[in-house]
C-alpha positions as CSV (number, residue, x, y, z in Angstrom):
1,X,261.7,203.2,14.2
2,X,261.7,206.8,14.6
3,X,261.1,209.0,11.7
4,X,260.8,212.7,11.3
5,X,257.2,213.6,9.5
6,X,257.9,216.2,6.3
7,X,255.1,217.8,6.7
8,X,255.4,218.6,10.5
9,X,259.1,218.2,11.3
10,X,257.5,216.4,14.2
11,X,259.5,213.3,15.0
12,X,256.6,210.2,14.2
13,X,257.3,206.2,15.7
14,X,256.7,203.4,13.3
15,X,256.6,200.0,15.6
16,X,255.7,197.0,13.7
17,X,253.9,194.9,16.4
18,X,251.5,192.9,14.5
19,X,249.2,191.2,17.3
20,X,250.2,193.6,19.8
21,X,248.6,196.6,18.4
22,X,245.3,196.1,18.7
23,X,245.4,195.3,22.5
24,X,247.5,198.3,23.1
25,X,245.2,200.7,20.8
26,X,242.6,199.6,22.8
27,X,243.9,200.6,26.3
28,X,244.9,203.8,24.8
29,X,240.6,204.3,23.9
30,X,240.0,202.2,27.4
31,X,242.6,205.2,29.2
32,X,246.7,205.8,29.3
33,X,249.3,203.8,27.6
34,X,250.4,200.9,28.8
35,X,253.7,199.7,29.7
36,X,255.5,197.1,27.9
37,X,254.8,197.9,24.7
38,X,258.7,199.7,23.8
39,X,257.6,202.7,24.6
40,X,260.1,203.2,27.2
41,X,262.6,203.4,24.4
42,X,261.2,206.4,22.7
43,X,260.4,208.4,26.0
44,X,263.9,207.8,27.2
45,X,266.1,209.9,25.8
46,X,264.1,212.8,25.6
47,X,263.2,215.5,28.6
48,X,260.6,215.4,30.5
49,X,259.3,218.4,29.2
50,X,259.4,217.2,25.9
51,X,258.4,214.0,25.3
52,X,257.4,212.3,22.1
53,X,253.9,211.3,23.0
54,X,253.1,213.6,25.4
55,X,250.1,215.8,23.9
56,X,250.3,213.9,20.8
57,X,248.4,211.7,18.3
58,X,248.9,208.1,18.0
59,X,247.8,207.0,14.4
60,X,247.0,203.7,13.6
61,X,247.5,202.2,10.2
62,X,245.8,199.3,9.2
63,X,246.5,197.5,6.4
64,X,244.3,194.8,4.8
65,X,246.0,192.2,3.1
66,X,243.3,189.9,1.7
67,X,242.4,189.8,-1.9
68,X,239.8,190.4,-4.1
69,X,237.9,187.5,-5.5
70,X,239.1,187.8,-9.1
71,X,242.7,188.1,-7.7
72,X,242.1,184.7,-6.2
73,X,240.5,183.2,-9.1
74,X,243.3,184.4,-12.0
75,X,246.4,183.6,-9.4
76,X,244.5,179.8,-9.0
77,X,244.6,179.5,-12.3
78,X,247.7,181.3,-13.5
79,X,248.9,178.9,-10.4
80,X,246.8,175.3,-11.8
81,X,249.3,174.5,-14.2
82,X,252.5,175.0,-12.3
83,X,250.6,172.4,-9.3
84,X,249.6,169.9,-12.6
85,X,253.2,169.6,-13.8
86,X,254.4,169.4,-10.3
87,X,252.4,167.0,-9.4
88,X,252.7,164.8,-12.9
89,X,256.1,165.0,-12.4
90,X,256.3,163.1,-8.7
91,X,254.0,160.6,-10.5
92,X,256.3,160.4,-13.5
93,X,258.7,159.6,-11.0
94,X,256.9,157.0,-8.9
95,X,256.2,155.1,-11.9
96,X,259.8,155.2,-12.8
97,X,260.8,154.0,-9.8
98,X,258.0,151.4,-9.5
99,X,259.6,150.3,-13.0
100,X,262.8,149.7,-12.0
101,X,261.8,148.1,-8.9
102,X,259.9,145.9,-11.0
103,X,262.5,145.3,-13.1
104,X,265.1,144.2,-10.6
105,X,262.6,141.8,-9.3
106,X,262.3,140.2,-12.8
107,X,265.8,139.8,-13.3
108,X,265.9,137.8,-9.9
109,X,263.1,135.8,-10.8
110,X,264.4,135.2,-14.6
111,X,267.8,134.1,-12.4
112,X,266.2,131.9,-10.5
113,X,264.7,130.0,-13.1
114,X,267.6,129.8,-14.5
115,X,269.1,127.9,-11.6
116,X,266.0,125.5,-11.0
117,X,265.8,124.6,-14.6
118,X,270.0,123.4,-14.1
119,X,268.7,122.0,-11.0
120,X,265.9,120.1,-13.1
121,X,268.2,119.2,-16.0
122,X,270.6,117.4,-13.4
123,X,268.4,115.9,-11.7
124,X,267.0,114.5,-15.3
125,X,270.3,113.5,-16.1
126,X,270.6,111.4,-12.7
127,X,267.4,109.4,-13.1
């Protein structure tokens, strides 16, 4: 992305690379720029006797995204509770469903002594 800098009225590029930037600031300290890197893209439409990095600065912003150790701690425990219902919750329903499971093998059972004690009482009856 190519932005114009307020302060300079010098036009500024803003590439997002992630991984990509720290092999590529390190061939620009190691020598030139490499290719491959979209560059090509910003040199292109402009004259070759003004370009946008020729004779320029290439900044490098670095941003650290890890946290502080109280951060950490209060969003664990801010966190905890949310995690403890969750998780009672899939236990609230794996009982449930154990339950009914449980259940519906009862009832079978409860059926089928049902039909042996007919089963007994007829064969009682025929003796």
């Amino acid at each position: 992305t190519i932005v114009t800098d307020d302060t300079s009225g010098r036009p500024c590029l803003f590439i997002p690379w992630g991984a990509k930037a720290r092999s590529f600031l390190y061939s620009i300290v190691c020598g030139d720029i490499p290719p491959g890197y979209g560059l090509e893209k910003v040199t292109a439409g402009s004259t070759s006797n003004q370009k946008l990095l020729d004779g320029g600065l290439v900044k490098c912003m670095i941003t650290d995204t890890r946290t502080s150790q109280e951060t950490a701690i209060s969003d664990r425990a801010q966190s905890y509770p949310k995690i403890q219902k969750l998780a009672n919750i899939a236990r609230i329903e794996n009982a449930t469903k154990l339950v009914a499971s449980y259940s519906t093998r009862m009832d079978e059972l409860e059926s089928d002594i049902n039909t042996l004690s007919l089963r007994e009482e007829k064969i009682a009856q025929a003796h």
